[in-house]
C-alpha positions in Angstrom: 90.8 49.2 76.1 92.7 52.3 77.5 89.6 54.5 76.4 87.0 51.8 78.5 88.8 52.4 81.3 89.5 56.1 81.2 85.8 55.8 80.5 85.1 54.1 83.8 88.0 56.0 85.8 86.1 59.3 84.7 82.4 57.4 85.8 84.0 56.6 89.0 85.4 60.3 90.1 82.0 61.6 88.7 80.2 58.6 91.0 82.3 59.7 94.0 81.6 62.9 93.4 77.6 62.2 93.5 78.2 59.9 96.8 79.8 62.9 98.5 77.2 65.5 97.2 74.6 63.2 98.3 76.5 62.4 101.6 76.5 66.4 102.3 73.1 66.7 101.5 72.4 63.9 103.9 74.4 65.3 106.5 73.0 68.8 106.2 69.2 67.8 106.1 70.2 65.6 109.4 71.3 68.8 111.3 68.2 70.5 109.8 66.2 68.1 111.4 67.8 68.1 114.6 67.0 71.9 114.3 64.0 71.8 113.6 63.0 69.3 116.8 65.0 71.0 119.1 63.0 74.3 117.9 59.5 72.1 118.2 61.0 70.9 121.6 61.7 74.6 122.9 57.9 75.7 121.1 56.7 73.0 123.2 58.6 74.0 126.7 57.3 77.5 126.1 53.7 76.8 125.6 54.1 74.6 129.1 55.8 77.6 131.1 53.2 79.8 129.4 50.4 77.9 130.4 51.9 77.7 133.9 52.0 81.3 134.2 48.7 81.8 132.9 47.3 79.2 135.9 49.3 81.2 138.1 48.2 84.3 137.3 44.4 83.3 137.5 45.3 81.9 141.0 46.6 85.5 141.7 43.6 87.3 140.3 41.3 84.5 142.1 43.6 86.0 145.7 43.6 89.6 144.8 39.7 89.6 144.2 38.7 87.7 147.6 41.3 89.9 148.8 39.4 92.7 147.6 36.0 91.3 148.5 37.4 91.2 152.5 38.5 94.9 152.0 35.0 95.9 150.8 33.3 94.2 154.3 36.0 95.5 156.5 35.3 98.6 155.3 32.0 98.6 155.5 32.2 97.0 158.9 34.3 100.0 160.0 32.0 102.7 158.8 29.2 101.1 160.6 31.7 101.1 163.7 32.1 104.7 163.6 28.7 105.6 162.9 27.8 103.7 166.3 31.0 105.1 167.9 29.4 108.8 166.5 26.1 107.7 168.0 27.5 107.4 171.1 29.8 110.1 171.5 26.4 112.0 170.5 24.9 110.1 173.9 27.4 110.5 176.3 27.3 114.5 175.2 23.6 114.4 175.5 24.0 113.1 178.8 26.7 114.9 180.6 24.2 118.7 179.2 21.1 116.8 180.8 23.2 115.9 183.9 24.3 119.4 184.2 20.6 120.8 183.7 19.3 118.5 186.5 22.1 119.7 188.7 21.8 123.3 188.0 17.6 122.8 188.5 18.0 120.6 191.8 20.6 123.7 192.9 18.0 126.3 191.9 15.5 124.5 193.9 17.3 124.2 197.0 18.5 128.1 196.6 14.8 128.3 196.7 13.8 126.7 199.6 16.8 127.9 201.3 14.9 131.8 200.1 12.0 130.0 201.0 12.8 129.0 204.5 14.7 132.2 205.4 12.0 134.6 204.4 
């Protein structure tokens, strides 16, 4: 009798200590878990803010390229501006030298018939 239930006593502790091994491991592959979806969580937040930025920065490149494109025709607008501008600086040069030429021939001619008159 005393050796059935040091028998059992000794099945118990070794029982107990299998409950509380498997307890631990239960415990432990819990937390794991937890880790692991708060890790699938944060994947998953990342890959959002990630896919964010990459919208945003195709929105940016979208801006920076008509940007670029308005550049280009201002650009071209202003050359063709100061072309004309050239053009008629040229002009108004051209001018003022024929201006002067007609003066200086209408001045020659009335020197003339002044030379003309008193001769």
């Amino acid at each position: 009798k005393q050796w059935y239930q040091r028998r059992v006593r000794g099945s118990d502790l070794l029982g107990n200590e299998h409950k509380n091994t498997m307890v631990n491991n239960s415990e432990r592959l819990e937390r794991s878990s937890r880790r692991l979806e708060d890790g699938y969580r944060m994947a998953l937040e990342t890959e959002e803010i990630g896919q964010n930025v990459l919208n945003n920065l195709a929105q940016d490149r979208e801006k920076i390229n008509s940007a670029r494109n308005r550049l280009n025709n201002v650009d071209s607008s202003l050359t063709q501006s100061s072309r004309l501008l050239n053009n008629m600086y040229r002009r108004v040069i051209q001018n003022k030298v024929l201006m002067f030429v007609i003066g200086a021939i209408i001045v020659f001619i009335i020197i003339l018939a002044l030379y003309g008159m008193l001769k």
